[in-house]
C-alpha positions in Angstrom: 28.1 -37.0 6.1 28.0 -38.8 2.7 29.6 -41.9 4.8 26.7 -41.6 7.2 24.4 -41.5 4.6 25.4 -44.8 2.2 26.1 -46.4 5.8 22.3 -46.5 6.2 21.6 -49.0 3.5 18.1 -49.6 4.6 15.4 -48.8 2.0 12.0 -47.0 2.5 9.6 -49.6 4.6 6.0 -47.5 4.4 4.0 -45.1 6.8 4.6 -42.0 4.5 2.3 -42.7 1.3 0.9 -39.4 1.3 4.9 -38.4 0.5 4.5 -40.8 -2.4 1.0 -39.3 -3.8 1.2 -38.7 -7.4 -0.9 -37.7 -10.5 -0.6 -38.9 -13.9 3.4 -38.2 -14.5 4.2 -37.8 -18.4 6.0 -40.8 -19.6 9.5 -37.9 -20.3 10.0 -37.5 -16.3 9.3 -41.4 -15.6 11.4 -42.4 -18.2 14.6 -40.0 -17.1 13.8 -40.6 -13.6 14.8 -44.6 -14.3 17.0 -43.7 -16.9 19.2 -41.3 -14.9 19.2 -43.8 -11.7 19.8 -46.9 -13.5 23.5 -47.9 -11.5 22.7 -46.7 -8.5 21.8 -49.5 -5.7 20.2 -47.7 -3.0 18.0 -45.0 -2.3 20.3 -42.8 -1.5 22.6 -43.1 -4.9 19.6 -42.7 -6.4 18.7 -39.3 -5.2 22.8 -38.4 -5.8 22.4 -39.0 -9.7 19.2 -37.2 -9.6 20.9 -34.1 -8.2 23.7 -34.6 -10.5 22.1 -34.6 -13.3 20.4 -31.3 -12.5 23.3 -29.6 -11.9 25.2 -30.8 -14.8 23.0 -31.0 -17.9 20.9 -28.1 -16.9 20.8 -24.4 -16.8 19.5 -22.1 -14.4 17.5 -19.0 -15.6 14.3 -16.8 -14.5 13.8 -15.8 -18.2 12.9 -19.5 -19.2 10.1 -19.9 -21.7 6.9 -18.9 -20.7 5.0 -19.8 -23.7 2.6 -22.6 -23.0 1.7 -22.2 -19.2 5.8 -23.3 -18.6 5.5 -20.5 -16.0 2.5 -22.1 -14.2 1.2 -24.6 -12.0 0.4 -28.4 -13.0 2.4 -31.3 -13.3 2.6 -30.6 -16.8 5.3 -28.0 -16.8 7.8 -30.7 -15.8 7.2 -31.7 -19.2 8.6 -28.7 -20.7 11.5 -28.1 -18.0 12.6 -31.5 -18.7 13.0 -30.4 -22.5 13.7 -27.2 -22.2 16.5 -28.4 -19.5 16.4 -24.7 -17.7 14.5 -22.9 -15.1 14.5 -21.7 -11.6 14.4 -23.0 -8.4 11.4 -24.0 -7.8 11.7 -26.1 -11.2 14.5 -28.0 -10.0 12.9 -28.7 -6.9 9.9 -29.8 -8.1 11.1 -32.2 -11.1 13.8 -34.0 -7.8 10.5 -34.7 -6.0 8.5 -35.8 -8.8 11.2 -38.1 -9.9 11.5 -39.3 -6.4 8.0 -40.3 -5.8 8.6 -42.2 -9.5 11.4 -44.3 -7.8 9.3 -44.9 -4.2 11.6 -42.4 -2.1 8.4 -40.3 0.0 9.4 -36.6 -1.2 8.1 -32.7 -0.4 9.0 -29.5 -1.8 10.0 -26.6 1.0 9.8 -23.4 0.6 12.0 -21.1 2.9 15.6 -19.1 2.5 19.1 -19.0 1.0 21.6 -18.6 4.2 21.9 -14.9 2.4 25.0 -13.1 2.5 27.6 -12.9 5.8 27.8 -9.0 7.1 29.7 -9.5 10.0 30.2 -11.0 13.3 28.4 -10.7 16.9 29.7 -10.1 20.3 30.5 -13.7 20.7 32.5 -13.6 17.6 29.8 -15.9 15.7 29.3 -14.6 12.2 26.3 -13.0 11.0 23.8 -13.1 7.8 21.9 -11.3 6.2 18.8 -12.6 4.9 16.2 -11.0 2.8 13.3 -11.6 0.6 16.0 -11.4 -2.3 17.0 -14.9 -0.7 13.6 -16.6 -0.9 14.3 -20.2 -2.2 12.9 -23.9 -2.8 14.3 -27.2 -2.4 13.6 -30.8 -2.2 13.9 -32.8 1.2 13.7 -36.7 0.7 13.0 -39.0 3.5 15.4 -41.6 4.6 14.5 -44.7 7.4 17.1 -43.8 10.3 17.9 -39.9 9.6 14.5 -38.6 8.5 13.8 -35.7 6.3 17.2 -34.9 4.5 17.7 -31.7 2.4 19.0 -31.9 -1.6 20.0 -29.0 -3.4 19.2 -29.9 -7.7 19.3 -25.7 -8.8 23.0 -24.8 -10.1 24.5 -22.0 -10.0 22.4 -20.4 -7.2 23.2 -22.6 -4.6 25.9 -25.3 -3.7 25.1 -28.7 -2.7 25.2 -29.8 1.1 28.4 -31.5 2.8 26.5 -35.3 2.3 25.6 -35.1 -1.1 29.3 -34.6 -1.7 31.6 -37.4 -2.2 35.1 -36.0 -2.9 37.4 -35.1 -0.3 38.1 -31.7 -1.7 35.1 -30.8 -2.4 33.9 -27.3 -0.9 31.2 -27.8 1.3 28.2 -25.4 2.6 25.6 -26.0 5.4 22.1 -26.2 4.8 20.1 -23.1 4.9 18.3 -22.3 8.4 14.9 -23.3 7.1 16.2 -26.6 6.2 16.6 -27.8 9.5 20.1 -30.0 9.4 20.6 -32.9 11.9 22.8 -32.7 14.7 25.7 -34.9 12.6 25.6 -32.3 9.7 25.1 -28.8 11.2 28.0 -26.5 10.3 28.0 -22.7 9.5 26.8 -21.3 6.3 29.2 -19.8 4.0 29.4 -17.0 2.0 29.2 -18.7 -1.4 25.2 -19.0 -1.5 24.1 -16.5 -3.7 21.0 -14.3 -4.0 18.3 -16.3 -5.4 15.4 -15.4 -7.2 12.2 -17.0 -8.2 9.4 -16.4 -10.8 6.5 -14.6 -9.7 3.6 -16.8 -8.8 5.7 -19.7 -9.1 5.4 -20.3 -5.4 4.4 -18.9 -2.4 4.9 -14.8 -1.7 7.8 -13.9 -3.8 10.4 -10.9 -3.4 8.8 -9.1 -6.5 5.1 -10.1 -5.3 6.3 -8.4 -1.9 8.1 -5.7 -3.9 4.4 -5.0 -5.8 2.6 -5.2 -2.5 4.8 -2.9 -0.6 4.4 -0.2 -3.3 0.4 -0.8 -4.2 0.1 0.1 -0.4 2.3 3.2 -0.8 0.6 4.4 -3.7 -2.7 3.8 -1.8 -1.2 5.9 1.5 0.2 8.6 -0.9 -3.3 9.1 -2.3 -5.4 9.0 0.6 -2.8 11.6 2.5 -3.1 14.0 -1.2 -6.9 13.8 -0.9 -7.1 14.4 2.8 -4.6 17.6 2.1 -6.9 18.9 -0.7 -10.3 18.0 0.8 -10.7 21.8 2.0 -9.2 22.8 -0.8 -11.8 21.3 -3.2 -14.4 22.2 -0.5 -13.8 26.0 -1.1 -13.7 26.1 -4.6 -17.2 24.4 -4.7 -18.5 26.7 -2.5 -17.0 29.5 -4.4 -18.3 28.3 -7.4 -22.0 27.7 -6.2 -21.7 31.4 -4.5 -20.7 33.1 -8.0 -23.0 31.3 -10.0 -25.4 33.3 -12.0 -29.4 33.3 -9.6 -32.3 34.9 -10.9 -33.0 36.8 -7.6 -30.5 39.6 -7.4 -30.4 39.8 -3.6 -29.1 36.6 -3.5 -26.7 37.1 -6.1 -25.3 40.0 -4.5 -25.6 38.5 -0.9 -23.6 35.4 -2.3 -20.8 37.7 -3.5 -20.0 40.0 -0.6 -20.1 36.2 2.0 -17.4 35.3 -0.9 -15.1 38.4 -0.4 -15.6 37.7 3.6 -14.1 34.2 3.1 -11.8 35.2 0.5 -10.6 37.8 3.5 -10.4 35.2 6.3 -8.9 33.1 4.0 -6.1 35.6 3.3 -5.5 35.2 7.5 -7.3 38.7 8.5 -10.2 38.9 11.4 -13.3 39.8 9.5 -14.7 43.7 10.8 -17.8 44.6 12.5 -19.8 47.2 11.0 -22.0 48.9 7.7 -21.0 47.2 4.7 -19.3 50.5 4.0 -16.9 50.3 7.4 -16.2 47.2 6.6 -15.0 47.6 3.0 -13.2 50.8 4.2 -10.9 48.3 6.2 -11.4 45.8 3.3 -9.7 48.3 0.8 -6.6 49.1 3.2 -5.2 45.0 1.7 -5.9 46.3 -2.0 -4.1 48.2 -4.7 -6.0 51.9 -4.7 -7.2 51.5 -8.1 -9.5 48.1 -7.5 -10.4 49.3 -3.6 -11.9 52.9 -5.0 -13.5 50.9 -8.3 -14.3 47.4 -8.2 -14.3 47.2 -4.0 -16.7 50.4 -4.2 -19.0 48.8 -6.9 -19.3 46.0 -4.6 -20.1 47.4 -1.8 -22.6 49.8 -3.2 -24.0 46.9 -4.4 -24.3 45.3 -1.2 -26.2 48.6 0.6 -28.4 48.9 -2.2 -29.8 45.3 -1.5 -30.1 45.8 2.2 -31.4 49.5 2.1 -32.4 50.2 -1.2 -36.1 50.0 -2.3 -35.0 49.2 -6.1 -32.0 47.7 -7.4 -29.4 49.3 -10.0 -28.7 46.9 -13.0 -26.5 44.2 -12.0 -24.5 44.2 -15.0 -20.7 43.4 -14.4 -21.1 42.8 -10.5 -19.5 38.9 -11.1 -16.4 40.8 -12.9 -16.1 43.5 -10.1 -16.3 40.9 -7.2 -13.1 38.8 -9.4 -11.6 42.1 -10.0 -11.6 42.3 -5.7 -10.8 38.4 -4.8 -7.7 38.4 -7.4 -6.2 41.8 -5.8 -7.1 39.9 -2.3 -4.8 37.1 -3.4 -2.2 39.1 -5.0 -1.6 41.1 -1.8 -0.3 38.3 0.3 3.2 36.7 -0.7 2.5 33.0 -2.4 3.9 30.9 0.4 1.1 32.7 2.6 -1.3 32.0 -0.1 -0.3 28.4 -0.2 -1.1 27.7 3.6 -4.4 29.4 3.5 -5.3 27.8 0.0 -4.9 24.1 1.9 -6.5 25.1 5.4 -8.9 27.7 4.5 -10.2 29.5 7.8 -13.5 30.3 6.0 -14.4 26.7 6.4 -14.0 26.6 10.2 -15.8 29.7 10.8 -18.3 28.8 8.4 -18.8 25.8 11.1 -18.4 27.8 14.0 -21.2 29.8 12.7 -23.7 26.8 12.2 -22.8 25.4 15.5 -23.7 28.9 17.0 -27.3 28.7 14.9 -27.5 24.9 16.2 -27.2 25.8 19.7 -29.6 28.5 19.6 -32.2 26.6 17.9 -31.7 23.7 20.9 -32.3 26.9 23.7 -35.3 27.9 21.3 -36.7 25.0 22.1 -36.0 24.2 25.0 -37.9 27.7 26.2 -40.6 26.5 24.4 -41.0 23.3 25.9 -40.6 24.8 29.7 -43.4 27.8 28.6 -46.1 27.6 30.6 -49.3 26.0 28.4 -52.7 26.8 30.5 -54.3 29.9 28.6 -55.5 31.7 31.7 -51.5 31.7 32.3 -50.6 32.5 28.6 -53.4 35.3 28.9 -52.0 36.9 32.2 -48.6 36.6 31.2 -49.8 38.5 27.4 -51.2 41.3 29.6 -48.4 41.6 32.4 -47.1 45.4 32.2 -43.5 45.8 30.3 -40.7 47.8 31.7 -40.3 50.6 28.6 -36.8 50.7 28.8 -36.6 46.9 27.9 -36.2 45.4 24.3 
């Protein structure tokens, strides 16, 4: 209590200088530390007019002036809060502690909570707060000989001062917020008049905006790793695609590029890819395409196809890239969109592509595996070259 507080009397007798550690102060927050404590007799007055004075001659605001690094770090800013007389918490907080130190009362800044805002009451009838990031807050705890570390509240409007730094009867009282850790004489419950309060960004700490920032940077980064990981194949496909259609100077390539693009461009679509000529297959091919591109376009490619498996000379080549788009866009436009969409994202072409390399992979490894377990003498490499062969063997 305020009683309890005045009873104490005793001044500050050492063992705390690092609490009293200060740079060069500006001569403005000297001269209104002394200024402002002038009738006060003990330490403990003294730290009542400096909370006083905050809370009646000042302002609190997060939009205070920026201009000059006001907004940043260095005793200098206490400078321009003490003429600008407005600011936010961790102004207030930090001009009490200065001003403190100034009058030989060891000080320190904490950094911790609001009690928040009351949302109801336990199972043992106890009531309960909320407390956010919205709450984060700063304060200045001065040390007294007999009751230690004892909490202050200078920042108006956000916060109300704690029951021993009130003096009148009537005054409303609040308890100290759970970070400040209250003595045993002065714990009582929180009310509900301590209001949200905010600080500037990188004025101390982690702030609710910095946290804010931080959650969203990370869910931007998320979003945009899932989004590439979903269109990965997608982009995968359309490479190959375009490498496949791209103009070669050897025309069996070309054409053998073209007819592996319908093949994917069929799997894709969710079909089984036939067994067969190039004509069976494109006979089945056809049955997914209007009549018009399966007996022009589909036919062109196909007799494209036999021609550079079979055929001793090539026809001209001329138009084979718009035939085989002519059969890849009927493809697409014979499946509904939504179908479209799911092989578009998770193209089967891709996985059978691999399925086919693994295959080649594998027998490669047996290849040589035969090789290395072939018998290497040439007597034995002779009598196995002339060892009769059943004819009905391949």
């Amino acid at each position: 209590t305020a009683e309890q507080m005045r009873a104490l009397g005793e001044p500050f007798r050492g063992g705390l200088q690092e609490y009293l550690a200060l740079p060069e102060v500006p001569s403005i927050v000297s001269e209104t530390a002394v200024e402002v404590t002038a009738d006060a007799d003990t330490d403990y007055d003294r730290a009542l007019a400096l909370q006083e004075h905050f809370r009646s001659r000042y302002q609190y605001s997060e939009t205070a002036p920026v201009a000059g690094d006001y907004d940043g770090n260095g005793i200098d800013v206490l400078e321009t809060f003490l003429q600008e007389r407005s600011g936010y918490c961790v102004h207030f907080s930090s001009a009490m502690a200065v001003m403190a130190r100034v009058l030989d009362i060891p000080s320190r800044v904490v950094v911790g909570y609001a009690p928040g805002s009351p949302v109801g009451f336990d199972d043992d009838e106890q009531q309960v707060f909320e407390v956010t990031s919205d709450d984060l807050h700063a304060w200045p705890e001065l040390y007294f000989e007999g009751q230690g570390w004892v909490r202050f509240e200078p920042t108006p409007s956000v916060a109300v001062p704690p029951p021993w730094t009130v003096l009148a009867p009537n005054q409303p009282s609040a308890a100290p917020s759970s970070a400040a850790r209250p003595t045993a004489s002065s714990s009582v419950q929180p009310t509900a008049e301590a209001t949200v309060v905010h600080q500037s960004p990188g004025a101390v700490g982690v702030t609710a905006s910095d946290a804010s920032r931080t959650r969203t940077v990370i869910l931007v980064v998320v979003l945009a790793v899932v989004l590439l990981l979903l269109l990965t194949p997608t982009v995968l496909r359309r490479l190959l695609r375009r490498s496949r259609l791209a103009p070669t100077d050897d025309p069996h390539e070309s054409i053998a590029n073209a007819w592996l693009e319908v093949r994917d461009t069929w799997l894709d679509l969710g079909h089984r890819w036939p067994r067969g000529t190039p004509r069976q297959i494109g006979a089945v091919v056809a049955e997914g395409l209007p009549r018009s591109i399966a007996e022009t376009s589909l036919s062109d490619v196909v007799n494209a196809v036999e021609q550079s498996r079979y055929a001793e000379h090539l026809d001209d080549l001329e138009g084979l890239r718009r035939q085989v788009d002519a059969v890849l866009s009927g493809l697409h436009a014979s499946r509904p969109w939504y179908r479209r969409l799911g092989h578009v994202l998770l193209p089967a072409s891709l996985t059978f592509g691999l399925r086919l390399w693994w295959r080649r992979v594998t027998a490669a490894r047996a290849t040589e595996v035969i090789a290395d377990e072939a018998p290497q003498s040439a007597e034995t490499d002779d009598a196995a070259y002339k060892r009769p062969v059943d004819s009905g063997t391949r």
